[in-house]
C-alpha positions as CSV (number, residue, x, y, z in Angstrom):
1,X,-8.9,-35.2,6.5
2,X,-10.1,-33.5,10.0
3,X,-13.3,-31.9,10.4
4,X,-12.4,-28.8,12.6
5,X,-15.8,-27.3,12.9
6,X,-19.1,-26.6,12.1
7,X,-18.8,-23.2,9.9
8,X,-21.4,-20.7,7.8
9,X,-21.1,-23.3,4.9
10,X,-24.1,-24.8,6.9
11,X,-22.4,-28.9,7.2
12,X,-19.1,-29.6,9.0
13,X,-16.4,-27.9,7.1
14,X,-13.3,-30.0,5.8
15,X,-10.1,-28.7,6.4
16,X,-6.6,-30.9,5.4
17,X,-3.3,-29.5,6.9
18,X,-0.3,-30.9,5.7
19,X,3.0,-29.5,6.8
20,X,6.3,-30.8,4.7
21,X,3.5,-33.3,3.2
22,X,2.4,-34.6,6.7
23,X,-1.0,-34.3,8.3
24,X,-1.3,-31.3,10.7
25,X,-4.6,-32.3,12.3
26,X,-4.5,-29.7,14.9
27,X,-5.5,-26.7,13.6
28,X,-8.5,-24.6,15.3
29,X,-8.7,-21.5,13.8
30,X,-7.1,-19.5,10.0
31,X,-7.3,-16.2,9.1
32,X,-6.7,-15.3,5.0
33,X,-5.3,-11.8,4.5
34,X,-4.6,-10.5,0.6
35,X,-4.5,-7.3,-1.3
36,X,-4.1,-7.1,-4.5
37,X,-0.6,-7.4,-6.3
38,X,0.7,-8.5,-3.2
39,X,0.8,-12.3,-1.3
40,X,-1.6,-14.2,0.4
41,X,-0.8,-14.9,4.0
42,X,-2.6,-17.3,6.6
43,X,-2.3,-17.2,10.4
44,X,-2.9,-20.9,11.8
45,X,-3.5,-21.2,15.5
46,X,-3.2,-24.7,16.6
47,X,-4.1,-26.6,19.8
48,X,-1.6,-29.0,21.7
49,X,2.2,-29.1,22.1
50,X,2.9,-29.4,18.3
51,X,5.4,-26.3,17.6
52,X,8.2,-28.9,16.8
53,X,6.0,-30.0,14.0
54,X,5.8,-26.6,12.0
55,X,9.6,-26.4,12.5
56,X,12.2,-24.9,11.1
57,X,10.9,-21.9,8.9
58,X,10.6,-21.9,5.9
59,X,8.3,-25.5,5.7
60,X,5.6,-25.9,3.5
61,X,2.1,-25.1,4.2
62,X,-0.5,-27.0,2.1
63,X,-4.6,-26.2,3.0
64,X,-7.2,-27.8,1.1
65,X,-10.8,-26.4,2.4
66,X,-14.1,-26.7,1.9
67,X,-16.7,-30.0,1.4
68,X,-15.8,-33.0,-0.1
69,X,-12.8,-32.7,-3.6
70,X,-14.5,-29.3,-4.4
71,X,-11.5,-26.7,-5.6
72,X,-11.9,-23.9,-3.0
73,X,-10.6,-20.3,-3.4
74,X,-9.5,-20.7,0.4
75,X,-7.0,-23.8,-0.8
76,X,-3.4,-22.5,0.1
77,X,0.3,-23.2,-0.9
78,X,3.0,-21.3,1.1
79,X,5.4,-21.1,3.5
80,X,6.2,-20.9,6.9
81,X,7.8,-17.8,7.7
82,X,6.9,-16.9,11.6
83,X,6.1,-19.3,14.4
84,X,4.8,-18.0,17.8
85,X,4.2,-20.9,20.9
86,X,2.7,-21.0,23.2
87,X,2.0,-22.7,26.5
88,X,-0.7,-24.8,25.1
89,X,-0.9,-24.4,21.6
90,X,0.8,-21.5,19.2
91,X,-0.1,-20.1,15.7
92,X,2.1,-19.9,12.9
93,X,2.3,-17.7,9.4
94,X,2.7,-18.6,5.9
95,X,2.6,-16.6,2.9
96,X,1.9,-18.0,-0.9
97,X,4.4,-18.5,-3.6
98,X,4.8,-14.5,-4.0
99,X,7.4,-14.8,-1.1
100,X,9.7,-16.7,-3.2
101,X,9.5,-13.9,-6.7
102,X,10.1,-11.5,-3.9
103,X,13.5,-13.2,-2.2
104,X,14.8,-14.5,-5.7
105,X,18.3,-14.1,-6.3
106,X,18.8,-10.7,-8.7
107,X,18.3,-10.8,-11.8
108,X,20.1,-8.6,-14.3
109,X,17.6,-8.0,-17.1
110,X,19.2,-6.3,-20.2
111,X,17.3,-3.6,-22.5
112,X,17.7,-6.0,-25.4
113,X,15.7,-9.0,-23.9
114,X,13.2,-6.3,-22.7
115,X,12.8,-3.7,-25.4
116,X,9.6,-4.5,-28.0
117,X,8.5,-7.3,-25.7
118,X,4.8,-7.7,-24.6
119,X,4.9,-6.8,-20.7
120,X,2.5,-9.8,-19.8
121,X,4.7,-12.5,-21.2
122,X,7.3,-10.3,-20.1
123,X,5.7,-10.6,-16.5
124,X,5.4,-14.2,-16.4
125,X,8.7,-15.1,-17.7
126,X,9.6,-13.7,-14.7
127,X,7.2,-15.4,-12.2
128,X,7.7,-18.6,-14.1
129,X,10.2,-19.5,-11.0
130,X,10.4,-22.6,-8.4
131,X,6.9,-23.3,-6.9
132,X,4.8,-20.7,-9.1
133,X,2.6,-22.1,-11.2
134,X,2.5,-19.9,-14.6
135,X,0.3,-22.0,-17.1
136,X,-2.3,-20.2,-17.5
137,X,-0.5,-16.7,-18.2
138,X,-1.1,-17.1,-22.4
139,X,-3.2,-14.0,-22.9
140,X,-1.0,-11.5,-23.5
141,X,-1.7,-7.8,-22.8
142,X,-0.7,-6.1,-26.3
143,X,1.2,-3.3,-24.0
144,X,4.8,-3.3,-25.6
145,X,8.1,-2.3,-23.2
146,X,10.0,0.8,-24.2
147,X,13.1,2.0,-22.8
148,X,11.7,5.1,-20.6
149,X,10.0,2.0,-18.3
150,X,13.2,1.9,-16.9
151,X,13.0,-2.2,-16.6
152,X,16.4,-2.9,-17.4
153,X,19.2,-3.7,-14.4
154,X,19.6,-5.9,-11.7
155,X,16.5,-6.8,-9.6
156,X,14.3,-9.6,-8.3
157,X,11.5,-11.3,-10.4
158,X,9.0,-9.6,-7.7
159,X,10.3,-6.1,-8.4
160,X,10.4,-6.3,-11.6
161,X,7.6,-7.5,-12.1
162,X,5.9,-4.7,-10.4
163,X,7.7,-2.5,-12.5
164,X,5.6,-4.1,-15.9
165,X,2.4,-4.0,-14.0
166,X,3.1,-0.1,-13.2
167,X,2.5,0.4,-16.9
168,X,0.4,-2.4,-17.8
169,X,-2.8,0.2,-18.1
170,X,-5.1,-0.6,-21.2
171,X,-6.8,2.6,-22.5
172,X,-10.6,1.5,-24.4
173,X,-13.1,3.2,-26.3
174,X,-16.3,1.0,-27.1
175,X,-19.6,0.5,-26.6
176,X,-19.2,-1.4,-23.4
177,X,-18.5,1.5,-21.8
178,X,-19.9,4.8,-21.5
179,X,-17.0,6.8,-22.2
180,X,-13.0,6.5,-22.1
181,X,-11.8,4.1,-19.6
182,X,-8.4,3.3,-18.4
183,X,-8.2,-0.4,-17.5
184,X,-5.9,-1.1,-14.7
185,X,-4.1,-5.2,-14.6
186,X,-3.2,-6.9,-11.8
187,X,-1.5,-10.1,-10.8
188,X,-2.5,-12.8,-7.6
189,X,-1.9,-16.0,-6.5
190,X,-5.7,-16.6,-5.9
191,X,-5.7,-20.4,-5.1
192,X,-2.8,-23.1,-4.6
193,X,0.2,-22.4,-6.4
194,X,-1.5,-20.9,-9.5
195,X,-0.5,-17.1,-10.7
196,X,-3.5,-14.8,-12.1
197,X,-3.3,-11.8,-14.4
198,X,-6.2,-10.5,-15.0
199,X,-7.9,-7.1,-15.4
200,X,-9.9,-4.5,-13.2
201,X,-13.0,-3.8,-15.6
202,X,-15.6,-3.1,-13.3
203,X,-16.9,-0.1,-15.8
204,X,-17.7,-2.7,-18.3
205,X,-21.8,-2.6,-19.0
206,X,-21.7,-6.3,-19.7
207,X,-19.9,-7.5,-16.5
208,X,-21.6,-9.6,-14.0
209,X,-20.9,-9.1,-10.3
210,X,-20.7,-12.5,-8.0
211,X,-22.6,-10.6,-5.2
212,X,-24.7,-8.1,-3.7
213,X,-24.6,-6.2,-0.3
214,X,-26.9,-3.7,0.8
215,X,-27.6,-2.3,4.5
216,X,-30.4,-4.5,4.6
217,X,-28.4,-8.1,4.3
218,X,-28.5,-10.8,6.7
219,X,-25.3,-11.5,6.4
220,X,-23.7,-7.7,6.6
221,X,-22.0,-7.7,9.9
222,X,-20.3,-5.2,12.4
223,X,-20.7,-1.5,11.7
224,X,-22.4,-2.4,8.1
225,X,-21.0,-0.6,4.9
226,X,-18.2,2.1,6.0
227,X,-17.6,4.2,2.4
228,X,-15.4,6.9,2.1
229,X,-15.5,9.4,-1.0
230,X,-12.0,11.9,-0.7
231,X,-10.3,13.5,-3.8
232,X,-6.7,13.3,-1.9
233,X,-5.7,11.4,-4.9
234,X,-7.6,13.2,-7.7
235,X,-5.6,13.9,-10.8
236,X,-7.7,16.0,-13.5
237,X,-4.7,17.7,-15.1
238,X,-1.7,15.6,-15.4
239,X,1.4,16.9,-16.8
240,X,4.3,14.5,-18.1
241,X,7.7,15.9,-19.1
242,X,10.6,14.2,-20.3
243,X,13.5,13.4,-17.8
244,X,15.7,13.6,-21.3
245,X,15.0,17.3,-22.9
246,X,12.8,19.0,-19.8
247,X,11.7,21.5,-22.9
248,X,9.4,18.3,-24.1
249,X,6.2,17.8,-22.4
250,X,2.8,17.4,-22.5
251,X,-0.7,18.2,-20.6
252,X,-4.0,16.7,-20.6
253,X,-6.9,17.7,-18.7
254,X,-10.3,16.7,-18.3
255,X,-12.4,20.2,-17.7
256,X,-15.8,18.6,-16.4
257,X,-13.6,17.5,-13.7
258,X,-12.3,20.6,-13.1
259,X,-15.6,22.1,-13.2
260,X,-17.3,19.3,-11.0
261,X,-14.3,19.1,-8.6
262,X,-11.8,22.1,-8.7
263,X,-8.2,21.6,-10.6
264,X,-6.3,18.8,-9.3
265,X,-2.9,18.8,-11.5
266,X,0.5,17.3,-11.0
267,X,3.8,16.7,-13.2
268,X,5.4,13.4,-13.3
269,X,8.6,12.2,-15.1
270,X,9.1,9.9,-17.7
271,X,12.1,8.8,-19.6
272,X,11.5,9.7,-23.3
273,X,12.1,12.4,-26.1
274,X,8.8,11.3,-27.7
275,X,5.8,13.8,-27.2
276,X,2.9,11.8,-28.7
277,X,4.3,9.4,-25.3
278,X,4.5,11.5,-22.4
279,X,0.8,12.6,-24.2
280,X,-0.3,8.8,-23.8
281,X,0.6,8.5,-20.1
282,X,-1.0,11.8,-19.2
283,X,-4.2,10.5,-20.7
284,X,-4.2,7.5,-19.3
285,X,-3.4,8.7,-15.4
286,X,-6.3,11.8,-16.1
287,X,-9.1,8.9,-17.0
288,X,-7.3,6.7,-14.0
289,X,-8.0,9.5,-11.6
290,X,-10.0,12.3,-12.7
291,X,-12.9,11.1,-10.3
292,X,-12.9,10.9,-6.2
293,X,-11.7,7.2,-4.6
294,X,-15.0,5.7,-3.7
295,X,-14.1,2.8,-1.0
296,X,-16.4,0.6,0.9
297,X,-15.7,-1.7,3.2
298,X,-17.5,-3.9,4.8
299,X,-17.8,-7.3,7.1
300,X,-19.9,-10.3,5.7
301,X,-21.1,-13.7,6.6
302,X,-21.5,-16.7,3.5
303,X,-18.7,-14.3,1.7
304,X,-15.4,-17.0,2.1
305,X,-16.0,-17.7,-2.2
306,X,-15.0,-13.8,-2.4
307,X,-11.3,-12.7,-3.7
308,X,-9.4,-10.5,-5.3
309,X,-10.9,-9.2,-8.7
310,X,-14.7,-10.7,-8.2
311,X,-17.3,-7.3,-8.6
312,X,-19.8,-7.2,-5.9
313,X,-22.3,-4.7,-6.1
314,X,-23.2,-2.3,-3.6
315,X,-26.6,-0.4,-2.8
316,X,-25.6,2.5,-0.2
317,X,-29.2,4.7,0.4
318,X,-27.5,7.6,0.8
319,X,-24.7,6.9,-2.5
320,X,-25.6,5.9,-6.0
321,X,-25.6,1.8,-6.8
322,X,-21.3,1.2,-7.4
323,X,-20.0,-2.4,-9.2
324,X,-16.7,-2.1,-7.3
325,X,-13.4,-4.6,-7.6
326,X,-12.6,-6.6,-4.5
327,X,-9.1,-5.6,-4.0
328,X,-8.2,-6.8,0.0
329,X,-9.9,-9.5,1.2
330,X,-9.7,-10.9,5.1
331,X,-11.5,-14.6,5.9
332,X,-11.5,-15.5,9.9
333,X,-12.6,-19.0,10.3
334,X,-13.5,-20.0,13.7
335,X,-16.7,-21.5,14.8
336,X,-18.0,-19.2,11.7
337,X,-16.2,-17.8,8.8
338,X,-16.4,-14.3,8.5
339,X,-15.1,-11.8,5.7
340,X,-13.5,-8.5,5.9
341,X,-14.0,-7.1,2.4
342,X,-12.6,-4.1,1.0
343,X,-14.0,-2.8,-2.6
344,X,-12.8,-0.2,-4.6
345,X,-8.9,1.6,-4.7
346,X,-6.2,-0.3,-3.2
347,X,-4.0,1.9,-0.6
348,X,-1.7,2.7,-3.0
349,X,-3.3,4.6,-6.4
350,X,-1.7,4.1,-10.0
351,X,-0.3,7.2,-10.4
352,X,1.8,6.9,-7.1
353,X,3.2,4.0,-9.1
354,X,4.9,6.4,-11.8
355,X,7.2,8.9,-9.8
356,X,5.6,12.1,-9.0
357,X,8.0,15.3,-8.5
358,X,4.9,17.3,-6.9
């Protein structure tokens, strides 16, 4: 195992390369990049005349990081898909297990193997595939697949897995949270070879959040907290009509909203003859997006055990106190570590997901 460096984890920080199951010992510097429902990929820059060595594409990356045998959230398991050398050294980039659900061969899934099926186990059927690691995936979401999902046909495990996590949306009513909330899921490869679904609750009263940032932090970095508040993606009248009978359709719409933030409506499409349906998806996109995107980002120090999903809670003077989702993270180790964290809405918003004809 080489010790590369002296980092923010305050003693010499361990990091084991291996390369087709041989020791890279060569590696000065890594960068983590990862958004949520998407791969993780990691930049290696390497000293020395070793470019042969992380040849041909497509090798496998292992890292192993951190102090000691202690499981670290920066541990990797990828592969090599870009190599760039250099006169006296070179980097290379590798991306996780996601790469191979998104290059499988094409799968033809038929409506009868689909139909009445829960969409998690649906999911990780799917992503049970060469290198991914599925064995945790036994919770099961209780979200059933109909025939207007449109999941039948010939596609690869990645895209069709997208295409049960585009609906895999739990509406809840209880007394952990204030009012009606739509609970979004997501999927990650968060460490190793080892695939996550888990939920975004972060309006849940009883959650706990793994940190705090405020513009008073030591280790807030950079420009401090950058938040933007927009209502380019505010829905608070959603209207869904059927793609079957266009007579059928329904409309739901949250008037404090309205009142708070003007109308914001839009009409999307779904494949059904079923009212009481096209009524469920409405509801569920209005309590998705009846409120502004709230988005702060931020750059940290002692912030390399953050990833996708964790809460961190942020006090803004000038905004009220937010428990926000970690949904991009970015780790630079060097001769520090530090963390480019976004909290909040990923780029693209739920109800992009489900076609829009406005």
């Amino acid at each position: 195992m080489s010790i590369v460096h002296k980092g923010s984890l305050a003693t010499n920080l361990d990091i084991n390369c291996q390369i087709d199951g041989e020791a890279f010992p060569y590696v000065v510097a890594l960068s983590y990049t990862h958004v949520v429902n998407g791969g993780r990929r990691v930049a290696v820059e390497f000293a020395g005349h070793h470019i042969s060595e992380v040849s041909p594409l497509g090798s496998r990356l292992t890292l192993k990081i951190g102090k000691g045998v202690a499981t670290h959230n920066l541990d990797f398991e990828g592969t090599i898909y870009q190599t760039k050398p250099q006169i006296n050294g070179g980097s290379f980039m590798a991306m996780d297990y996601i790469g191979q659900l998104a290059r499988s061969e094409l799968v033809d899934y038929k409506e009868q193997d689909i139909i009445g099926k829960d969409l998690y186990y649906l999911a990780a059927d799917a992503a049970n595939y060469k290198d991914v690691n599925t064995d945790e995936l036994t919770e099961g979401s209780g979200i059933i697949a109909t025939k207007g999902m449109d999941l039948a046909g010939l596609k690869t495990r990645r895209d069709f897995i997208d295409g049960c996590f585009r609906y895999m949306v739990d509406t809840v009513k209880d007394n952990y949270h204030e009012a009606p909330t739509a609970i979004v899921w997501r999927y990650a490869i968060r460490r190793n070879n080892r695939l996550d679904f888990y939920k975004e609750d972060f309006k849940n009263t009883s959650i706990g959040f793994k940190m705090t940032v405020s513009e008073k932090d030591n280790n807030l970095l950079g420009k401090g907290i950058i938040a933007s508040v927009d209502t380019s993606k505010l829905v608070n009248s959603a209207t869904y009509q059927s793609s079957i009978d266009s007579t059928i359709h329904a409309t739901v719409t949250d008037e404090d909203s309205v009142e708070r933030n003007g109308v914001a409506g839009r009409l999307y499409q779904f494949r059904t003859d079923r009212r009481d349906r096209l009524e469920e998806l409405a509801y569920q996109t209005v309590l998705l997006h009846k409120e502004p995107t709230h988005i702060y980002k931020m750059q940290l120090s002692n912030a390399e055990h953050l990833t996708l999903g964790d809460y961190v809670k942020v006090s803004v003077p000038y905004l009220k106190d937010v428990i926000l989702p970690v949904v991009e993270v970015r780790h630079v180790i060097r001769e520090s570590i530090d963390s480019y964290i976004t909290l909040g809405t990923p780029e693209v918003s739920i109800s992009e997901l489900i076609k829009s004809i406005t």
